[in-house]
FIRO-498721 format. One record per residue (C-alpha): residue in one letter; x, y, z. Coordinates in steps of 0.2 Angstrom, whole numbers, padded with zeros to 4 digits, always signed. Example, Ala and Ser with C-alpha at 12.3 -4.5 7.8 and 13.67 -1.06 7.14 Angstrom:
! FIRO-498721
a+0062-0022+0039s+0068-0005+0036
This chain:
! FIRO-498721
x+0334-0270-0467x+0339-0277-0486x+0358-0273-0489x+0360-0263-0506x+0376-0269-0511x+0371-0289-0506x+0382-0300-0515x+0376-0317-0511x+0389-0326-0501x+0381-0342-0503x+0383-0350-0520x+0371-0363-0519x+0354-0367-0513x+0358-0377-0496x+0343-0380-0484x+0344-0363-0479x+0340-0355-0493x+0324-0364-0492x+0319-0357-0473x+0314-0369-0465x+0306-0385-0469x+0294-0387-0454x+0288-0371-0453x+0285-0370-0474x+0275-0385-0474x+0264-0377-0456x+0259-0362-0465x+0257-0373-0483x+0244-0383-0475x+0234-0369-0465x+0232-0361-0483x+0226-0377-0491x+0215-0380-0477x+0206-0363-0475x+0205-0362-0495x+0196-0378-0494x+0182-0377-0481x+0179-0359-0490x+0176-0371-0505x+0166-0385-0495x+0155-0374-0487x+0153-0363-0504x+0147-0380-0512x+0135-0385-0500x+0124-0367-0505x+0120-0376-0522x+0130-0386-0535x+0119-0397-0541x+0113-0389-0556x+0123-0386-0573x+0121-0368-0571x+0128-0370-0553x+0140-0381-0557x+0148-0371-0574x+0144-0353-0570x+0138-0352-0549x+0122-0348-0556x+0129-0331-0566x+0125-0322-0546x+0143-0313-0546x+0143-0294-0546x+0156-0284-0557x+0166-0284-0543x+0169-0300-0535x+0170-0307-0556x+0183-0293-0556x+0194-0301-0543x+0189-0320-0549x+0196-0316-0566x+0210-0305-0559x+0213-0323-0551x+0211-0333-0565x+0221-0322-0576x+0237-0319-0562x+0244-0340-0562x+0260-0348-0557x+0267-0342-0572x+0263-0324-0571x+0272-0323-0552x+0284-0338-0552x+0289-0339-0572x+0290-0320-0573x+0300-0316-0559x+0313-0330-0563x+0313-0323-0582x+0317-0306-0577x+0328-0314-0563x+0340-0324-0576x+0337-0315-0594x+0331-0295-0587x+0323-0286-0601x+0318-0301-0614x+0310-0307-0597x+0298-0293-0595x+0292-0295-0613x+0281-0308-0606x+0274-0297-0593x+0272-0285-0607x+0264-0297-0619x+0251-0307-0605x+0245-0291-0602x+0242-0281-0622x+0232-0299-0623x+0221-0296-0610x+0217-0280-0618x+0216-0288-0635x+0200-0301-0628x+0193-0286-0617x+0192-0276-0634x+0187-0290-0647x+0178-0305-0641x+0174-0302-0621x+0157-0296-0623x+0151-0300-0637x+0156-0320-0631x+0145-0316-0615x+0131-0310-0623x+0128-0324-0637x+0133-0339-0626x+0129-0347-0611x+0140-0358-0603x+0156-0363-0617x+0164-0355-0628x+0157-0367-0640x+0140-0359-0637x+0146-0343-0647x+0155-0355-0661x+0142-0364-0663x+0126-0353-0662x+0125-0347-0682x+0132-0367-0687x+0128-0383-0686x+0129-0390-0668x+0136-0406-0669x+0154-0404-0680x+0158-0386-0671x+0157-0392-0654x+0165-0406-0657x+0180-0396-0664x+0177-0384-0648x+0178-0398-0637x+0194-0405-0644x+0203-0389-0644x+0196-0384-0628x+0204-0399-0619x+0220-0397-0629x+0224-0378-0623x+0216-0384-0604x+0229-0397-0602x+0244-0389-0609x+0239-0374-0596x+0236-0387-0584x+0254-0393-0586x+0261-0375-0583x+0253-0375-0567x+0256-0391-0561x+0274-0390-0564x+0275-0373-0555x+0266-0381-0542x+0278-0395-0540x+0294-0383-0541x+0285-0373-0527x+0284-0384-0513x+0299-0392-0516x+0309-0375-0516x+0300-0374-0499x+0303-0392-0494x+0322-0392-0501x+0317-0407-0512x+0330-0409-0524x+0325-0429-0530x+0317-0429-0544x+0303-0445-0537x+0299-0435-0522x+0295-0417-0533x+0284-0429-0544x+0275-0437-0527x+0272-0416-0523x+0265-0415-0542x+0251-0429-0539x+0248-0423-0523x+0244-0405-0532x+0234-0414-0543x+0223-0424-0531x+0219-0408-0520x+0215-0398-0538x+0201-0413-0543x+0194-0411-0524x+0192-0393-0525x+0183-0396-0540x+0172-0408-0536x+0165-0400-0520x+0165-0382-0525x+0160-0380-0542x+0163-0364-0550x+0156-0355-0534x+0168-0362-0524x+0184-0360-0536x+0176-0343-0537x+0176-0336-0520x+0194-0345-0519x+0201-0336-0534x+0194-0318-0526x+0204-0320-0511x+0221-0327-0518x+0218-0312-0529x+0220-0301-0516x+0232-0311-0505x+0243-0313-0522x+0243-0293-0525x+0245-0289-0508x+0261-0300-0508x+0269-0293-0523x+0265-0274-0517x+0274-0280-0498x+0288-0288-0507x+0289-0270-0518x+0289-0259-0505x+0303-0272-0496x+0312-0270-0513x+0314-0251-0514x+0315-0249-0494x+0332-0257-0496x+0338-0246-0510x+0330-0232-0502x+0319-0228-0517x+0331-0226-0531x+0329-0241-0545x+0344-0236-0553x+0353-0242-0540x+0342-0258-0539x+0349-0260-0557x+0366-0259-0551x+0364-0271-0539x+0358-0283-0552x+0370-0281-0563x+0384-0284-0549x+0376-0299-0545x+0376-0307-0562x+0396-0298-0567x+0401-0312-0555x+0391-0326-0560x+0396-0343-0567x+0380-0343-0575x+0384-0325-0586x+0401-0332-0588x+0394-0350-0593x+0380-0340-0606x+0398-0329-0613x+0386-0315-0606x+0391-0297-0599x+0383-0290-0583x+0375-0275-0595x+0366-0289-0606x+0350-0291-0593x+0345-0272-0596x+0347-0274-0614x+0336-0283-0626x+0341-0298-0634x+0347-0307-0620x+0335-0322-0624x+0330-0318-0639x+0346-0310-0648x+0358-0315-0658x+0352-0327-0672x+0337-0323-0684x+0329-0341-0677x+0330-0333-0660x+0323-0318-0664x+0310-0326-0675x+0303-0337-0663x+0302-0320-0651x+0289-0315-0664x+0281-0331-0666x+0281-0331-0646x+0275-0312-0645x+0261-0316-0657x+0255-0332-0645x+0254-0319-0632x+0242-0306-0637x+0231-0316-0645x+0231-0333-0634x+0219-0323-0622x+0206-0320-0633x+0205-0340-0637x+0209-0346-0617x+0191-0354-0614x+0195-0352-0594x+0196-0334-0596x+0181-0331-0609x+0170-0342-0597x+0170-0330-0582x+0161-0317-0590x+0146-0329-0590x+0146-0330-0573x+0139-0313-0569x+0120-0310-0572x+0122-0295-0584x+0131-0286-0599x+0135-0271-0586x+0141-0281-0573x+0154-0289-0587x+0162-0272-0589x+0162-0268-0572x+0170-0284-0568x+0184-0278-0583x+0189-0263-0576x+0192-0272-0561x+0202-0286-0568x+0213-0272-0579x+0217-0262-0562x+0222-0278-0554x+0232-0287-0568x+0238-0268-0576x+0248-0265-0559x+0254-0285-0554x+0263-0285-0571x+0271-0268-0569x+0279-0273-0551x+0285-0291-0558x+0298-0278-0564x+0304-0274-0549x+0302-0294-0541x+0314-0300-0556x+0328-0286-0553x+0326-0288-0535x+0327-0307-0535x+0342-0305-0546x+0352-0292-0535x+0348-0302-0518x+0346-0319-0525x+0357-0320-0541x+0357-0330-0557x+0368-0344-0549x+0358-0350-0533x+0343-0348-0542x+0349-0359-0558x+0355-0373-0540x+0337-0371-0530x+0325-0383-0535x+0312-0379-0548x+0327-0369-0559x+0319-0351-0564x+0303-0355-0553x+0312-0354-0538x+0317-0335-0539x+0300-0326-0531x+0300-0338-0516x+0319-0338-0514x+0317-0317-0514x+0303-0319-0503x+0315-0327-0489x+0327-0313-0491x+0316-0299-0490x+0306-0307-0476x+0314-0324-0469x+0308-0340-0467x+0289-0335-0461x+0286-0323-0474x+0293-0334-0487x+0280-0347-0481x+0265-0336-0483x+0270-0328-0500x+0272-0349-0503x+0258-0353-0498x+0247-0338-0509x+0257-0343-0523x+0252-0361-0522x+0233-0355-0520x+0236-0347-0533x+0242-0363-0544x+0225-0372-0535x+0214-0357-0538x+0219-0358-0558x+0219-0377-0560x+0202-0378-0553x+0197-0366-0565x+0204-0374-0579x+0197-0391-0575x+0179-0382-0573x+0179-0376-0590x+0186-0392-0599x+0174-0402-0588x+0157-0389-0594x+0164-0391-0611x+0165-0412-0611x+0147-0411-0601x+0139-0398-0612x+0146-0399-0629x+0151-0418-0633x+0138-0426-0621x+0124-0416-0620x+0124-0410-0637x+0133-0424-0649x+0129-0441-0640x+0113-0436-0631x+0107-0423-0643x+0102-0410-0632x+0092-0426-0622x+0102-0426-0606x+0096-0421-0587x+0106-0407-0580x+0113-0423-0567x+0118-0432-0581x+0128-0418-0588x+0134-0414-0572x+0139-0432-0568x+0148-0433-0586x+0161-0416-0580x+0164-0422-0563x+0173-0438-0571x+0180-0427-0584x+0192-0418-0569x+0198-0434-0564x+0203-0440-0580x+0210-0424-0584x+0219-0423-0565x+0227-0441-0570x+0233-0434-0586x+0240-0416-0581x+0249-0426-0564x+0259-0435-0578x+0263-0422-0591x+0264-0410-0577x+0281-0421-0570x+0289-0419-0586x+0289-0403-0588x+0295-0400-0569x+0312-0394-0576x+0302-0380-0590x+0301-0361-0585x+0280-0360-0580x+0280-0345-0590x+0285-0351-0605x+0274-0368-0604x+0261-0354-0602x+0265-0346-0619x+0264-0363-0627x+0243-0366-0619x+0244-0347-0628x+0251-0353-0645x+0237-0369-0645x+0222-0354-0639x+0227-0342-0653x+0227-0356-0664x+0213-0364-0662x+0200-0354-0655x+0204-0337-0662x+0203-0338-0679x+0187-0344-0679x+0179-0334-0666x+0184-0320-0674x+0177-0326-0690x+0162-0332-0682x+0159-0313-0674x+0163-0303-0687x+0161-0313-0705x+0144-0317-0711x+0149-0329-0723x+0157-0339-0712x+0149-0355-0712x+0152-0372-0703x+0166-0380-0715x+0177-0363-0714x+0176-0367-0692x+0179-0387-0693x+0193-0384-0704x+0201-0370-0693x+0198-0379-0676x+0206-0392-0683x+0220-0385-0693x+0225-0375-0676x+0226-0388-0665x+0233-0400-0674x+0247-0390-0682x+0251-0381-0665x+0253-0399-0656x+0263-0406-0670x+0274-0391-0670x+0276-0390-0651x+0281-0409-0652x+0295-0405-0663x+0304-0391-0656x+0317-0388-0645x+0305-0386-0632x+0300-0405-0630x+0316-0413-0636x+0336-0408-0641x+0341-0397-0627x+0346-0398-0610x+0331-0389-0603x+0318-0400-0618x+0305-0409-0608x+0314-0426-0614x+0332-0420-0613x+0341-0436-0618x+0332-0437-0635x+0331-0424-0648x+0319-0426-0662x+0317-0406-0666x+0315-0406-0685x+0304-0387-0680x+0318-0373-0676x+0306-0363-0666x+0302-0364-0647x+0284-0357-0649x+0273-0360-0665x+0262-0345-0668x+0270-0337-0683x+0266-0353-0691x+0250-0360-0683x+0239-0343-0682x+0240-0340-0699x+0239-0360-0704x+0222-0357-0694x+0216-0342-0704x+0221-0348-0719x+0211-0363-0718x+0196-0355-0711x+0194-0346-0726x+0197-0358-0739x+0184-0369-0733x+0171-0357-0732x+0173-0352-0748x+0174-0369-0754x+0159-0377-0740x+0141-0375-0743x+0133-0362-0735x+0123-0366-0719x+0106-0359-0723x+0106-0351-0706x+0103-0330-0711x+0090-0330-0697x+0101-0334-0683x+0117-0324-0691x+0106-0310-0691x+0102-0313-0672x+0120-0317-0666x+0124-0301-0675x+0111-0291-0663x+0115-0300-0647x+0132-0300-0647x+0132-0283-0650x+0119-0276-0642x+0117-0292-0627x+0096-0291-0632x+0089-0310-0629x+0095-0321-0614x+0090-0338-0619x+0101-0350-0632x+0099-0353-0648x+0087-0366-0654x+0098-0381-0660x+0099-0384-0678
């Protein structure tokens, strides 16, 4: 039984705060094992084909897309960055809870369906459809890759902070041999399974994942015997004698009180803004989200698959409330700021109290599906969009066989595997949730503006999308480059430099409307594309989901 007044005698995160070692790794491999001949003998049903290969054909029901998405959607970040937010900074940590899931609702309201009913495999099928093929998918490509490989990076590094939390791996060589591992099992999972495989994979961590978090809930209030007031307490005990309050000049009472984060100066509270704008409307633009809803056969099935997905993600961000104060009443600020992985460590570490070593080893083990489940994901989606929209339609020009295209995205994931292994150790020492906000920042940037404009404005032409692709990408990356978030701070990707000329952490109050803004003005000043016919037609499928088949190209 969990002790209500646990104080945490240990100050530091020695071998056994890890469990232990042998068994982690046991139950660690089972997972990875049984998640992977799901996958292999998923693949061998039929992933030859682009459909099969992008979408598993569209076969899904409501329901199992439901799960998938709830699986896409639920990463490292949302169990492993939230819980060690809420664990070290209380209420300015839930505010990412808060904001992942208003975004969801924001895509489910603006762009879900209407995305599903016009394209067909990429989000640049929809961007494209009513403008010139060749300069808009280019521009979705490029943007594409950019948000896939700074989400790629979130989950890599949570990956890497997992298992050596679980393996007590404090060298910084051996967590980056555990992040090219991570990153060789992701390229074979989506090499074998395609998106049926990744699929399946991504409905049962979803369910193993929620299942975990509701255990690790009940375990929470069992031990303060129902009253969260006195889970509060408890939390608050822990931090009034930690060196890492004392260190922060902060008071015990500060983690039930905003500002704890994201208080005191304007730039602070400014670059909450910036960060709560990357939130809610990141979603709308994240390509691995929007592409599930092309995986189910019909416009009904979509919605039913939502309502499934809001259930599952609505109720796993509520209790992240409770896994934050718990891990910060039986954990505490000060061995979870000592274990490896920083911040990341606080859900496992939790996991261990509540349950010991096995238990911590299973809820380890979901969590690092989850991490496999989502990078598959990602890697399927910037793979489709290299196969579909630079090959097939810019250097082939629509001339390709489906085993060319095919061919061309399977080398794209191990390109992109080498790439997020390497930008995936530097960012090891990041919180995942906040490397998560900045893939948000680049979506919102760069794909939201101009789907929205493409969806809802009738003028809108081919200039106004380049421009704003462009113009959102760019100035996100630029910006992320120079804040304190890569450079100038203990916790900056590249600590012992500090080129941060940009005050903010997250660059959404500056890029979103950059991206606007320059959608606009090159519309206006563009010629117009000359395509009424098919702005007509986008208008009445996307609204209506009448016609199945893409548009002619142009």
């Amino acid at each position: 039984m969990i002790s209500t007044n646990f104080l945490a005698a240990e100050g530091t995160a020695d071998a056994a705060a890890a469990g232990n070692p042998i068994l982690n790794i046991i139950v660690f491999v089972a997972f990875i094992v049984g998640t992977m001949l799901i996958v292999t003998r998923v693949g061998k049903s039929g992933n030859k084909g682009a459909s099969d290969f992008y979408t598993g054909g569209a076969q899904f029901s409501g329901t199992q897309n439901g799960l998938a998405i709830a699986g896409d959607y639920l990463s490292a970040a949302s169990f492993l960055g939230i819980v060690g937010a809420i664990a070290l900074t209380g209420y300015d940590g839930f505010l990412y809870s808060i904001g992942f899931f208003v975004a969801w609702l924001v895509a489910l309201l603006l762009v879900a369906e209407p995305l599903r009913n016009v394209g067909k495999f990429t989000m640049a099928d929809v961007l494209s459809f009513r403008l010139k093929q060749i300069p808009v998918r280019t521009a979705a490509a490029i943007s594409t890759l950019a948000v896939t490989l700074f989400y790629l990076i979130a989950q890599m590094a949570g990956a890497g902070s997992l298992v050596a939390v679980l393996l007590n791996i404090h060298d910084k060589t051996q967590q980056s041999i555990v992040v090219g591992v991570v990153g060789i099992i992701m390229v074979a999972y989506v090499l074998i399974g395609g998106m049926k495989g990744t699929t399946y994979v991504q409905m049962i961590k979803a369910v193993l994942l929620v299942g975990a978090v509701i255990i690790m809930t009940l375990l929470i209030f069992f031990g303060v015997k129902g009253n969260f007031s006195q889970l509060l307490q408890n939390a608050m005990d822990m931090h009034a004698g930690s060196a890492y309050m004392a260190e922060k000049g902060y008071q015990a009472k500060d983690i039930l009180e905003p500002g704890l984060k994201y208080g005191g100066s304007f730039t602070k509270q400014l670059d909450f803004v910036s960060l709560g704008l990357a939130l809610v409307l990141g979603v709308a633009g994240l390509p691995h989200v929007l592409m599930r809803f092309y995986t189910v056969p019909t416009a009904k099935e979509a919605r039913k698959s939502v309502t499934w997905a809001i259930i599952l993600i609505g109720g796993f961000y509520l209790l992240t409330l409770v896994l934050g104060y718990g891990a910060a009443a039986l954990v505490g600020p000060d061995r979870i700021n000592a274990a490896p992985g920083g911040a990341n460590a606080a859900a496992p570490l939790l996991a261990f109290e509540l349950g010991g070593s096995i238990f911590m080893a299973v809820v380890s083990a979901v969590a690092f599906a989850t991490v496999l489940a989502v990078v598959a994901g990602l890697a399927i989606t910037a793979s489709a969009s290299v196969g579909q929209d630079l090959y097939q339609a810019v250097i082939r020009k629509g001339q390709a066989t489906e085993a060319e295209q095919v061919r061309v995205s399977r080398i794209t994931v191990i390109v992109l595997g080498v790439a997020s292994i390497i930008l995936g150790i530097l960012a090891m020492g990041q919180n995942v949730a906040f490397l998560v906000s900045l893939a948000f920042a680049v979506a919102a940037s760069a794909n939201v503006p101009t789907i929205l404009m493409s969806l809802f404005w009738k003028r809108f032409n081919t200039a106004g999308a380049v421009a704003s692709m462009y113009t959102g990408v760019i100035s996100s990356l630029v910006l992320i480059v120079f804040s304190p978030a890569v450079s100038g701070s203990k916790t900056s990707m590249i600590p012992s430099a500090d080129f941060a000329l940009f005050p903010l952490s997250s660059p959404g109050i500056v890029s979103i409307p950059l991206a606007f803004l320059a959608g606009i003005i090159a519309t206006y000043i563009g010629k117009p594309d000359n395509f009424e016919d098919l702005a007509a037609e986008m208008e009445v499928r996307s609204l209506t989901g009448v016609g199945t088949e893409a548009a002619v190209d142009h």
